[in-house]
N, C-alpha and C positions, 0 to 999 in steps of 0.2 A: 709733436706740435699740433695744437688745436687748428682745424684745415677750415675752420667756418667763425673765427673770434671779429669783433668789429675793426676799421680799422680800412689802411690803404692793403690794395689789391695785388698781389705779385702772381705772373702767370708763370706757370712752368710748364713749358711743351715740349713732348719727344720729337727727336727730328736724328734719325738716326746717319747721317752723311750729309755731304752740300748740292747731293743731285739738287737742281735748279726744282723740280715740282714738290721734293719734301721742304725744302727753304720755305716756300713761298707760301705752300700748306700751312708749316709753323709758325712763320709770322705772322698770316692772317688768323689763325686761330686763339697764339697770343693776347695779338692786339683788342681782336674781338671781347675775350675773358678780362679786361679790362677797361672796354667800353666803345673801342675805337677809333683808330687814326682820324675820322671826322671829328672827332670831340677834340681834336688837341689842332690838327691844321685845317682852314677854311681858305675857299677860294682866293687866289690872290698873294695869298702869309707866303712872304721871302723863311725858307726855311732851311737851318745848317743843320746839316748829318755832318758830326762831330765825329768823327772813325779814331782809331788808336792808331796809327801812321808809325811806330815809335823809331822805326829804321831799315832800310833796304832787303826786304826777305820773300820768298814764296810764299803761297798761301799755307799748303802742306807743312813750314816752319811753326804754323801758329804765336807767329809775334804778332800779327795786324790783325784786324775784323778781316773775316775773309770774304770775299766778294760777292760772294754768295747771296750773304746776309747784307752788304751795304745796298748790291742789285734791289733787293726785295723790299726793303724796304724806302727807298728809291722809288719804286714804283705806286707805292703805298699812297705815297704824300701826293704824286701826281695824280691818281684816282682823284684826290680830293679837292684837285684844283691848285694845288700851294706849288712853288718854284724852287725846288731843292737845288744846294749846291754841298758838294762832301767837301770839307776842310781838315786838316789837321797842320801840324806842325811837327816835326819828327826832332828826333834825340839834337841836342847842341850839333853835333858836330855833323849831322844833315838837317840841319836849318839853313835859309837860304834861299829857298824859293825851288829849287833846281835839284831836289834829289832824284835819284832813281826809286824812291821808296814807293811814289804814286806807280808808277811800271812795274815795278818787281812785284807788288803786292797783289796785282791785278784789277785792283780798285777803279783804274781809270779808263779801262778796257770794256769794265762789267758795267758802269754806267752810261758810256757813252752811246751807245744804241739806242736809249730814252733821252737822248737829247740832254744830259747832268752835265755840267761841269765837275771836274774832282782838281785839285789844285791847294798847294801851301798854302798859308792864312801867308805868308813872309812874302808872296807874290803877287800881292795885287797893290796899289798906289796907298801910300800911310797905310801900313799894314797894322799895327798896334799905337795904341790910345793909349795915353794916360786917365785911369781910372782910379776913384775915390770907393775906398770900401769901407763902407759906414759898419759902423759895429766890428772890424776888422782886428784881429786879436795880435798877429805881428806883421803883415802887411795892410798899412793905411792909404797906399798907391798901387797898381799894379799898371802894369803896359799890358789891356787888354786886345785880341786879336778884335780889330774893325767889325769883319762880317759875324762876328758873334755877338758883338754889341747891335750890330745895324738888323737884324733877323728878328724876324718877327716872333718866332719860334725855332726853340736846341730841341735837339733830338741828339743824347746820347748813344753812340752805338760802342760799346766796349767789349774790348776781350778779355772771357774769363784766364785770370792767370795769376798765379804767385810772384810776390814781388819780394827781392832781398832786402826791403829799408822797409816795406810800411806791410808785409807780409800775404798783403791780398790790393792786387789792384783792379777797381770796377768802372761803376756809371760816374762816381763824384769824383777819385784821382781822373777819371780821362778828360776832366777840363782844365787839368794841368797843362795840357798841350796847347792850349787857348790863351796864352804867354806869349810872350816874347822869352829869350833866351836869358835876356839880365833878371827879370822877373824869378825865372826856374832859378839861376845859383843862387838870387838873396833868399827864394826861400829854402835849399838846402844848405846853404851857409850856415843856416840858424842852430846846426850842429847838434838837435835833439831830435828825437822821432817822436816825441809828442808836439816840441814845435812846430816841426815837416808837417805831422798830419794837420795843424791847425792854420796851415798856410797854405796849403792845399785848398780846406775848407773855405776860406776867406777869398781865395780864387774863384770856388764853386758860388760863392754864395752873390757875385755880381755878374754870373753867365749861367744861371739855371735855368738845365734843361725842362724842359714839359711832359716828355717823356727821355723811356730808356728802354733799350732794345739790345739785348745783351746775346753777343755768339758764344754760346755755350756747346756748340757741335764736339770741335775739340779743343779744346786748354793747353793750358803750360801749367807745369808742377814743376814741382822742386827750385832751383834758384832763376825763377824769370826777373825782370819781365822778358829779359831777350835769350838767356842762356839754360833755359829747362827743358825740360821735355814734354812733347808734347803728349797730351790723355785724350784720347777720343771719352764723352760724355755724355754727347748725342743730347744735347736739350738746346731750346730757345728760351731766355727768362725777359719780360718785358712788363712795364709799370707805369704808372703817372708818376711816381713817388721814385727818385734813383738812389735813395738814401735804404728806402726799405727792398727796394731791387737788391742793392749792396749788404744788408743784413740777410737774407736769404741766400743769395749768390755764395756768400763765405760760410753760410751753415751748411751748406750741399756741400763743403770741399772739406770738410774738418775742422772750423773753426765755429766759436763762438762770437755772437757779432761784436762785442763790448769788446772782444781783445784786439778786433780793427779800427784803430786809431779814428779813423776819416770818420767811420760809421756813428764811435759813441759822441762824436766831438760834434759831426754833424745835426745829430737829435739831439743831443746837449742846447743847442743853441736854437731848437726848434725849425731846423731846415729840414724834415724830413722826420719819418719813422726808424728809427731801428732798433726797438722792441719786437721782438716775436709774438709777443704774443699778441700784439695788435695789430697784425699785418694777416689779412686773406688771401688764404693759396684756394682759387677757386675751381683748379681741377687736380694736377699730382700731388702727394702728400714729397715733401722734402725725404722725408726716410725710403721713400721708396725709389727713388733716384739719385740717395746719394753716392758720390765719389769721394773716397778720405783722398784724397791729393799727399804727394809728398809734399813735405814744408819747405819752404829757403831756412838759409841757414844766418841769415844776415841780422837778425835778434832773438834779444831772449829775454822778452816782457815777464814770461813765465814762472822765472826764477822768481822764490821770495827774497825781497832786498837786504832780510839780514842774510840770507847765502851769501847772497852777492858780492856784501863786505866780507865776507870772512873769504869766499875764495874768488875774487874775481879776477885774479890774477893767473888763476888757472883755468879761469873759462873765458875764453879767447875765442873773436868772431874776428873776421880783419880782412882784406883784399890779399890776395898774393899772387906774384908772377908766375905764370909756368912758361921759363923762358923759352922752352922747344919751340912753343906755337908761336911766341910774340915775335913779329915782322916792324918791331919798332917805327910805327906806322905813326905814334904822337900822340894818337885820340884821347888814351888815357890822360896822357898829362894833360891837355885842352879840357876836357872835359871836366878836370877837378873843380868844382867851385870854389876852393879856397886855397889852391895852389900848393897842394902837398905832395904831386908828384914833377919829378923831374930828369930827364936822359943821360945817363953815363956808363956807355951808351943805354942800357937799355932802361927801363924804367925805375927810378927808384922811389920809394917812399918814405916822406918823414914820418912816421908815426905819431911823432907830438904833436903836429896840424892834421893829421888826418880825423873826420869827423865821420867815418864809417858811415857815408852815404851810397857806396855803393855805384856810383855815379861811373867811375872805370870800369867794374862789371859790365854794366849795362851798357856802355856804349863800346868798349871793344869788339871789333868785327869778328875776330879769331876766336874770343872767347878765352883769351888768354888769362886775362884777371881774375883769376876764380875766388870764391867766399870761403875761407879755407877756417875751419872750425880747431881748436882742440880736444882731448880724447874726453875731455871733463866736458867739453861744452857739447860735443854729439850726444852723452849717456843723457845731460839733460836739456837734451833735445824733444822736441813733440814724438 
């Protein structure tokens, strides 16, 4: 990649663990390479640090931003004068106001010393607004979260990770969290991953952020967002631009950005960059810090479409129970948007309403649901 083309700026800084003085090194050096936290909040700006909250885990897990990096850049915005508050909204079935995810994650411990709130978007009074998304491709209402409407200034903070439905999730899926819950199933209802991603987008595009501050320390590969493995990566990536944040982010992990949904759908419609080759990396070059991540297993864009009719019968992506682990705890079936699963007793699924979103994955605590591939569909796998 040309490391000097015109264009928005994406930083990419080493930060090799979450010791508190390398965090806070790499985020101010970031931000710096970008132009700095004073350019984006001014004394005063009510300002929401957006976190990825997705569900009740450690930091060590790498499901959440880890505290580290919400601390630091927490601090960032109070340098400047502005009044941060962390929000998120976690998985359907810890929405609610009241999860443990703010605790477990460490999130509300690492800011409270500087005086932050950190707190559900679901817990404070009218939590979600009915919002009009002009130019909005399958959602033309959304139930947006209040304090991201009422915020002067977003600051995305996301965690780099593989997702099993849209195969990389960054700066623009984490304002998916910035819903309401009815909002999140009608737009996985819409039963395509090109639709998902453009519902996603239409979400992003009436709560965009100003920047984006991305924990790149350590990741999730293979089938996250909640059940991969963690990669230590050791970088910070941060930008004005969380669209060409996101086209970088997914070239560091083994992707091209055009194959992430969010990313080409997003510059499609002119919210952002995600062209490489218009985007300034103005210190590491990408090749030289990249991680090939293992992939999820949850699509297969890749396949050419006449394959696909000839054998897509043999290439099989799908949810399946590994009943050892399941404690028929329900989640999955709650969590379906379209009510394709159901207890007898223990989980079953219809197959013909199910719309391989992945949504049971993701929100089983056990990790029971796993993304269970066929032998045709791993060979052409990434």
């Amino acid at each position: 990649m040309n490391r000097h083309p015109p264009g928005e700026k994406v930083a990419i800084t080493r930060c090799g663990d979450y010791r508190r003085e390398l965090v806070d090194d790499a985020v101010a050096t970031a931000l710096d390479l970008v132009g700095g936290m004073d350019k984006v909040v001014k004394p005063g700006d009510r300002v929401l640090l957006k976190v990825n909250l997705l569900a009740p885990a450690a930091p060590d897990a790498a499901v959440t931003t880890h505290p580290a990096v919400v601390r630091s850049v927490a601090a960032q915005v109070l340098e400047c004068g502005g009044v941060p508050v962390v929000a998120d909204a976690p998985g359907y079935l810890f929405a609610g106001g009241k999860s443990r995810a703010l605790a477990k994650s460490g999130i509300a411990d690492a800011v409270a010393p500087l005086g932050v709130e950190a707190l559900q978007f679901e817990s404070v009074e009218k939590p979600f607004v009915s919002t009009p998304v002009p130019g909005g491709v399958h959602l033309r209402q959304v139930m947006a979260a209040r304090l991201a409407l009422e915020a002067d200034v977003i600051i995305t903070l996301p965690k780099l990770k593989t997702h099993s439905n849209t195969w990389y999730t960054g700066a623009v899926k984490n304002m998916f969290g910035a819903v309401a819950t009815a909002t999140r199933k009608q737009a996985h209802a819409l039963g395509d991953h090109q639709r998902f991603a453009a519902a996603i987008v239409d979400i992003y595009s009436v709560m965009k952020p100003r920047l984006a501050v991305m924990d790149a320390v350590v990741g999730m590969e293979g089938d996250g967002p909640r059940h991969g493995d963690p990669r230590h990566t050791g970088l910070i990536l941060a930008a004005r631009d969380p669209v060409a944040l996101d086209a970088v982010a997914s070239r560091l992990i083994g992707f091209q950005p055009q194959e992430i949904l969010t990313v080409r759908n997003a510059s499609e419609r002119g919210l952002g960059e995600g062209r490489l080759e218009r985007i300034t990396l103005p210190d590491e070059r990408v090749e030289d810090v990249a991680v090939d991540y293992r992939k999820p297993g949850g699509r297969q864009v890749n396949i050419h479409p006449l394959l696909m009719r000839l054998v897509g019968r043999l290439v099989k992506v799908e949810p399946r129970l590994e009943r050892d682990a399941c404690t028929r705890c329900r989640i999955c079936e709650q969590s379906c948007p379209v009510g394709a699963i159901s207890m007898d007793p223990y989980p079953e699924i219809d197959r013909s309403a199910c719309i391989l979103c992945f949504c049971c994955n993701e929100m089983c605590p056990e990790g029971a649901m796993t993304v269970w591939k066929s032998r045709l569909a791993r060979r052409l796998d990434r």
